[in-house]
C-alpha positions in Angstrom: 120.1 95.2 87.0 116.8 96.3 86.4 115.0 99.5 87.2 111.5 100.4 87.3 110.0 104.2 86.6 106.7 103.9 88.5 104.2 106.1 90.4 103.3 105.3 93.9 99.4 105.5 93.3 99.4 103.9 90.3 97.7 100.4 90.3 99.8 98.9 87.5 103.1 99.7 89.0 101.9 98.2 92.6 101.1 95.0 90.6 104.7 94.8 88.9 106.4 95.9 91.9 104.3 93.1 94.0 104.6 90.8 91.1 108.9 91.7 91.1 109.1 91.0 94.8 107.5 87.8 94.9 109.4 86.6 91.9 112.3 87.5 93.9 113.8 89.6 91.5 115.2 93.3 92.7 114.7 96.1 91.3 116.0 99.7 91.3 113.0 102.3 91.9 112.7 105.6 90.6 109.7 107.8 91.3 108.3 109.8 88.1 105.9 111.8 87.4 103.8 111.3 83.9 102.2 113.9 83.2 105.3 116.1 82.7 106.4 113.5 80.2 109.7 113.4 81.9 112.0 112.3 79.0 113.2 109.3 81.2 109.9 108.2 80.4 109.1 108.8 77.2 112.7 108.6 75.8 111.9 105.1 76.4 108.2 104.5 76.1 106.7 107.1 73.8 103.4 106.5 74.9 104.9 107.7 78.4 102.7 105.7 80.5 104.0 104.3 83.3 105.5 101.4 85.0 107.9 101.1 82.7 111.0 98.7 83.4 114.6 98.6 81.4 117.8 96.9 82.2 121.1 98.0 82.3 121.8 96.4 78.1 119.2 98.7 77.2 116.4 96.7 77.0 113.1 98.5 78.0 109.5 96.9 78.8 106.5 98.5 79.3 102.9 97.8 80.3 102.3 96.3 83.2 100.9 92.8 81.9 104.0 92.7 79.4 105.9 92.9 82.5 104.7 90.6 84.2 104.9 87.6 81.4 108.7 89.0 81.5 109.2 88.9 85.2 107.7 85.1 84.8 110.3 84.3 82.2 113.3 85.5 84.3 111.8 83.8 87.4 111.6 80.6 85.7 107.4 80.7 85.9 106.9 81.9 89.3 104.1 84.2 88.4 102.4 82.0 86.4 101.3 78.4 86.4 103.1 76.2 83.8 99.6 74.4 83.2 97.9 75.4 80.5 94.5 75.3 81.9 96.0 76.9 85.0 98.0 79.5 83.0 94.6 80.9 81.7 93.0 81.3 84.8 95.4 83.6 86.1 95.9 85.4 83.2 92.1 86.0 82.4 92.4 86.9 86.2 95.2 89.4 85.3 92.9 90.7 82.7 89.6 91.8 84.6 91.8 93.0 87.9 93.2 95.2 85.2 89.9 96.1 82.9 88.2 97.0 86.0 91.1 99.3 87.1 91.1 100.8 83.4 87.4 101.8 84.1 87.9 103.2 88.1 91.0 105.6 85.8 88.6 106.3 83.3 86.5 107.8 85.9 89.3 109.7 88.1 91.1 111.4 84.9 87.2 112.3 83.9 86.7 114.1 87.4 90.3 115.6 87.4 91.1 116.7 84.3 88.2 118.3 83.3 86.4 121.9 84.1 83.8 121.2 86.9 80.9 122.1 83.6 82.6 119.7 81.4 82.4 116.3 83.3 80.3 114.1 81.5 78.1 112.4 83.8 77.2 109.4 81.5 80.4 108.4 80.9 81.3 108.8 84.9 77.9 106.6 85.5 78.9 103.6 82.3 82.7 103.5 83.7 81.9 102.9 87.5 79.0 100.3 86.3 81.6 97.9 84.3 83.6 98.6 87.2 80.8 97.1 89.3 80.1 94.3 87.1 83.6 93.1 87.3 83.9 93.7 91.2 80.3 91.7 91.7 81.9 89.0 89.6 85.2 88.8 91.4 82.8 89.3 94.7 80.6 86.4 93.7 83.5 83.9 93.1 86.9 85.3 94.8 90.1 83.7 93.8 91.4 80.8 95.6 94.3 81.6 97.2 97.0 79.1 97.4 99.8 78.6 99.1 101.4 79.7 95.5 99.7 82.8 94.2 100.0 84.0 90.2 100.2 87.6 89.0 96.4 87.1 88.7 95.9 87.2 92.6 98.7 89.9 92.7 96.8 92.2 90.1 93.4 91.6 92.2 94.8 92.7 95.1 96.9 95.5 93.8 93.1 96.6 92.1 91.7 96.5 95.9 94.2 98.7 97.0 93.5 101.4 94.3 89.8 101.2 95.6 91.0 101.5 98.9 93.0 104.9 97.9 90.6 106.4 95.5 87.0 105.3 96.1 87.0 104.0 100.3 83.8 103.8 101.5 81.9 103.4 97.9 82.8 99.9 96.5 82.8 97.8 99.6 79.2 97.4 100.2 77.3 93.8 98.9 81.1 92.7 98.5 81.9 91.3 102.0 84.1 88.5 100.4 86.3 90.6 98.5 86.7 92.8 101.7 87.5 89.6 103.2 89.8 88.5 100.5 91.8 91.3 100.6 92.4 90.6 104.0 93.3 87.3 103.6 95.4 88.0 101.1 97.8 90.5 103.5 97.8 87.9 106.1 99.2 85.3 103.7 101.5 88.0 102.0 102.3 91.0 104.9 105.7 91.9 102.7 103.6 92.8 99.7 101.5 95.4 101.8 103.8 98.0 101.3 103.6 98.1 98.0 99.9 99.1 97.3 99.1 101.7 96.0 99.5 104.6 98.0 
């Protein structure tokens, strides 16, 4: 059995627990919150970031792309093409769905951890502008999506979601095909809708 510590905002654990149920592979949820550094958490990942998964032998995985190569090993490559050239695609995919989410946290922790007079502007303005970049680029040439999507498509979309949660109203202007992708995207795949971040 495995089981999954994740947050229900986070954009990472919507992607594995997307990724998990299209693999087909269950797994037992537990809520948790990291910034108390429960030691369920860090007992296991000392970094104490979340999602993390573990199985009942002990074994414990953690970051979300790590976790996703796992859940395509036990799923027999379900997440991921077996084609090399096919392979990359996704995975590069995985890579800016989750760069640009590193920089939309980047900005959020900046706004809420920090004393109103401390915010740092410049950094705010240079994190939402790669941000940008990557969403123009994903905006000027969305994803196919097959009839057989990849962890790539799954991080993309769980990405949107965030955007949807956090910043509504702000990132979906000029990008009328990734608003339309997303939407394509939950009418191929209405189980995984649930599972955004929320």
């Amino acid at each position: 059995m495995h089981t999954l510590l994740y947050s229900p905002a986070s954009p990472y654990s919507a992607k594995v627990r997307m990724a998990a149920a299209k693999a087909g592979i269950g797994l037992e949820v537990k809520i948790v919150d990291p910034t108390a550094d429960p030691d369920d958490l860090t007992g296991r990942n000392p970094l104490g970031k979340l999602p993390l998964v573990y199985r009942d032998d002990g074994e414990v995985i953690y970051d979300s792309r790590a976790i996703t190569q796992y859940l395509n090993r036990q799923a027999r490559n379900s997440l991921f093409p077996t084609n090399a050239i096919k392979r990359l695609e996704a995975e590069r995919l995985e890579a800016l769905a989750d760069g640009i989410t590193d920089c939309l946290l980047a900005h959020v922790y900046e706004r809420r951890m920090r004393p109103a007079e401390k915010i740092h502007q410049p950094w705010l303005d240079r994190q939402w502008e790669k941000a940008c970049r990557g969403l123009d680029a994903l905006n000027g040439s969305p994803p196919r999506l097959p009839k057989k999507i990849t962890a790539g498509h799954i991080a993309v979309r769980a990405l949107l979601g965030y955007l949807d949660l956090r910043f509504k109203g702000q990132w979906e202007r000029g990008r009328a095909k990734l608003v339309r992708w997303a939407r394509k995207f939950d009418e191929k795949h209405p189980d995984l809708v649930a599972l955004l971040p929320q």
